[in-house]
C-alpha positions as CSV (number, residue, x, y, z in Angstrom):
1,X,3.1,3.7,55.3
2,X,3.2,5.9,52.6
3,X,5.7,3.5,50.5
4,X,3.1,0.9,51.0
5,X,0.6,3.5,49.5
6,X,2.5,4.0,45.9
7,X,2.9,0.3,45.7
8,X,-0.7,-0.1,45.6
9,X,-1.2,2.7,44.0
10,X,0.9,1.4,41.2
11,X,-0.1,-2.1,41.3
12,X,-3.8,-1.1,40.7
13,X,-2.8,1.8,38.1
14,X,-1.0,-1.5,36.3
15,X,-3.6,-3.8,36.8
16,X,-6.2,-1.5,35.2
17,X,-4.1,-0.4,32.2
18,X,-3.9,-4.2,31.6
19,X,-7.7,-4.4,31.7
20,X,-8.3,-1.8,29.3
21,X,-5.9,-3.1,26.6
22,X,-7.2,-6.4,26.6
23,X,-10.9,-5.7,27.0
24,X,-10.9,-2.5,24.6
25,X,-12.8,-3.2,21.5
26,X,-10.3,-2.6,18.3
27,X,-11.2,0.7,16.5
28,X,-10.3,-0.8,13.0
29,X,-11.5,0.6,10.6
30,X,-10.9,0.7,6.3
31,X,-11.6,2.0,3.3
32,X,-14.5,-0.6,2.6
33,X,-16.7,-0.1,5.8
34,X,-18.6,2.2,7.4
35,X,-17.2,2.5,10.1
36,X,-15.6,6.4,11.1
37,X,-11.6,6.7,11.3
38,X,-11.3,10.3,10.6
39,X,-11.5,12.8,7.9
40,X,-11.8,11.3,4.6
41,X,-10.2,13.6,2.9
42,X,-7.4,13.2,4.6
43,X,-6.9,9.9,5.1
44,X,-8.3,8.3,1.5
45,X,-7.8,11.5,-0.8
46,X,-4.3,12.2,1.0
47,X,-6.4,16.0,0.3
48,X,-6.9,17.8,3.4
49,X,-7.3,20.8,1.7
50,X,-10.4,20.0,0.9
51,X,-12.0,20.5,4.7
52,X,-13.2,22.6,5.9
53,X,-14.1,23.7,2.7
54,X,-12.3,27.5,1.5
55,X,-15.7,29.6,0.4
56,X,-19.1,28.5,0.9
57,X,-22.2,28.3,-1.7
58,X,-23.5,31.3,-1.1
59,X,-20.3,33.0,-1.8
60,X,-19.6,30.8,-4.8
61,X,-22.8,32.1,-6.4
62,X,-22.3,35.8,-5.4
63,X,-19.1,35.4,-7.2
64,X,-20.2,34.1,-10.0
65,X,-17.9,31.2,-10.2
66,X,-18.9,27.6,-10.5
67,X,-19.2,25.3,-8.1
68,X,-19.3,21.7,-7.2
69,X,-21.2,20.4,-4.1
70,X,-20.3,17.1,-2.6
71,X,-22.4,15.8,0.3
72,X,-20.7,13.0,1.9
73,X,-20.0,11.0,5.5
74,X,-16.9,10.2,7.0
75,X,-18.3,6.8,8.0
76,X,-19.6,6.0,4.6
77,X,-17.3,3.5,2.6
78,X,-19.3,4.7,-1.0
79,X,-17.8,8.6,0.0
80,X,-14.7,6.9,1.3
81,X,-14.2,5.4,-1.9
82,X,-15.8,8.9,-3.4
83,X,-12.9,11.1,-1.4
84,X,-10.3,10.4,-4.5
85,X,-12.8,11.2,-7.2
86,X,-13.4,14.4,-5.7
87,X,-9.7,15.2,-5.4
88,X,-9.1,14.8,-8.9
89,X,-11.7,17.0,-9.7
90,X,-9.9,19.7,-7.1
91,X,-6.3,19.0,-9.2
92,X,-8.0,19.6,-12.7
93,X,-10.6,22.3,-11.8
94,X,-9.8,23.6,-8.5
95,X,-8.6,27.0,-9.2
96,X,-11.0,27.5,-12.1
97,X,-14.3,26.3,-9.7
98,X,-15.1,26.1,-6.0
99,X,-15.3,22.1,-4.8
100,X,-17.8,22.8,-1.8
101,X,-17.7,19.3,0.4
102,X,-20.6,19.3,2.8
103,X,-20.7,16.4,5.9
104,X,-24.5,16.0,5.9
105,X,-23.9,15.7,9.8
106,X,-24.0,19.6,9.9
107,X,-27.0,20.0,8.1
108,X,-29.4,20.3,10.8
109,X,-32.2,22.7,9.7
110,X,-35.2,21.6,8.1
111,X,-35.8,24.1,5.5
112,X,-32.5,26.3,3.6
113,X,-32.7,28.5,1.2
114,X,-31.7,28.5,-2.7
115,X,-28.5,29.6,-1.6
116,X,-27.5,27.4,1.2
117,X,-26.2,24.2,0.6
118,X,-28.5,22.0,2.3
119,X,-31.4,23.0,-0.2
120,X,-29.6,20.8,-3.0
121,X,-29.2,17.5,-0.6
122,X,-31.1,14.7,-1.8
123,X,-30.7,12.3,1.4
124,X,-28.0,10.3,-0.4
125,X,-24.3,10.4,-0.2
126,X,-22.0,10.7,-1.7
127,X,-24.2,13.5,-3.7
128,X,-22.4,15.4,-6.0
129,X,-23.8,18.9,-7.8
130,X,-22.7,20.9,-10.1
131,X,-23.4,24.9,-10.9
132,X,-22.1,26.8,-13.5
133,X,-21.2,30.7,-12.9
134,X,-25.0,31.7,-13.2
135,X,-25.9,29.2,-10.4
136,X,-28.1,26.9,-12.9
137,X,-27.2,23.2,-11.7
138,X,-25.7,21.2,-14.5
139,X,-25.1,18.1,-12.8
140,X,-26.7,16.1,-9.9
141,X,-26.0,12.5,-9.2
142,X,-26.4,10.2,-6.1
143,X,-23.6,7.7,-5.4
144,X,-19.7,7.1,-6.6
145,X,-19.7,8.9,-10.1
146,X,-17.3,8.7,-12.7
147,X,-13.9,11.9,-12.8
148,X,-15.3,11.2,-16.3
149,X,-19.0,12.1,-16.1
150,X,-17.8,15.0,-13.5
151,X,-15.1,16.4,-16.2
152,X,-17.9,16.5,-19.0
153,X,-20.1,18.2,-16.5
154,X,-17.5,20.8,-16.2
155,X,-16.0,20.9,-19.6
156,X,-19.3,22.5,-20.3
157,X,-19.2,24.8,-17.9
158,X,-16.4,26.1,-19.5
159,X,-17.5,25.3,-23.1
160,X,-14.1,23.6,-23.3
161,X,-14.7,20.6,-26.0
162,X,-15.5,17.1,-25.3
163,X,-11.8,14.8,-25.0
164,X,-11.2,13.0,-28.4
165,X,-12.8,9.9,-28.3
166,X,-9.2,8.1,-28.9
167,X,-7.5,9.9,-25.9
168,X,-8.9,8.8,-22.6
169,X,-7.5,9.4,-19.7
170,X,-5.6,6.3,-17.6
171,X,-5.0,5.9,-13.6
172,X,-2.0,5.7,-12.9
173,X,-1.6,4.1,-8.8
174,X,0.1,6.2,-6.6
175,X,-1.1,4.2,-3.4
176,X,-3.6,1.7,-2.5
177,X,-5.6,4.7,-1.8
178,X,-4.9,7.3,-4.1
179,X,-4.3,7.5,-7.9
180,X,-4.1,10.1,-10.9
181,X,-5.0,10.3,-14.3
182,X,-2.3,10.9,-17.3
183,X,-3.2,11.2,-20.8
């Protein structure tokens, strides 16, 4: 009787795993679809230092440092193709300015204040925005925007001077995923 039981028991246990491997819809998803997979950061920057973020805006501001504000989804495929832009930015200004991601999934109130960083969110992503140490925004842009257009935002915020008009910088592929730039 009861070795009758776990031969049924297993028999149905098998039978059902079987079920749910062939009627289980794939979760594929890639770098050019909306569709979620995980922390984008993570898995398109190879940066998972990025989230959750180390300071916040408020805190940024009180400090007086600069910041940069990026509003983004994990199941966008403009912030997935964003994520390496924004790690860049993290490699040539990340000790010198605080890189703020924000998923727009945890803003949920309707009004913020000037120092909260929902107040700044435009209802696109990516969003990026910029402050300099005095909290006066110096860049604000909707969609995938350039490391170039970022790094002039922030060479003046560090009156650093523009790059020589004959010395661009090049991406060099590390990945299918993630590159850097060299001189």
């Amino acid at each position: 009787m009861i070795n009758s039981f776990w031969q049924f028991f297993g028999r149905t246990f098998c039978l059902l795993m079987m079920c749910l491997t062939i009627f289980a819809a794939p979760a594929w998803a890639a770098m050019d679809d909306d569709r979620f997979d995980g922390n984008i950061y993570v898995l398109y920057a190879g940066n998972g230092s990025l989230v959750p973020p180390r300071i916040n805006l408020a805190d940024s501001l009180k400090d007086q440092k600069p910041a940069m504000l990026v509003f983004y989804l994990d199941d966008s495929k403009d912030c997935k193709r964003f994520a390496g832009i924004v790690s860049q930015a993290q490699s040539f200004y990340g000790r010198a300015a605080n890189l703020i991601p924000v998923s727009v999934d945890s803003l949920t109130a309707a009004k913020y204040a000037k120092n909260e960083a929902g107040y700044y969110y435009s209802g696109k992503v990516p969003q990026t925005v910029i402050f300099d140490s005095s909290g006066k925004i110096v860049f604000n842009e909707s969609g995938n925007s350039s490391f170039e257009s970022i790094d002039i935002a922030f060479r003046k915020v560090f009156n650093r001077p523009d790059r020589p008009a004959g010395k661009k910088l090049e991406q060099r592929s590390l990945n299918e995923f993630n590159s850097e730039l060299v001189n």
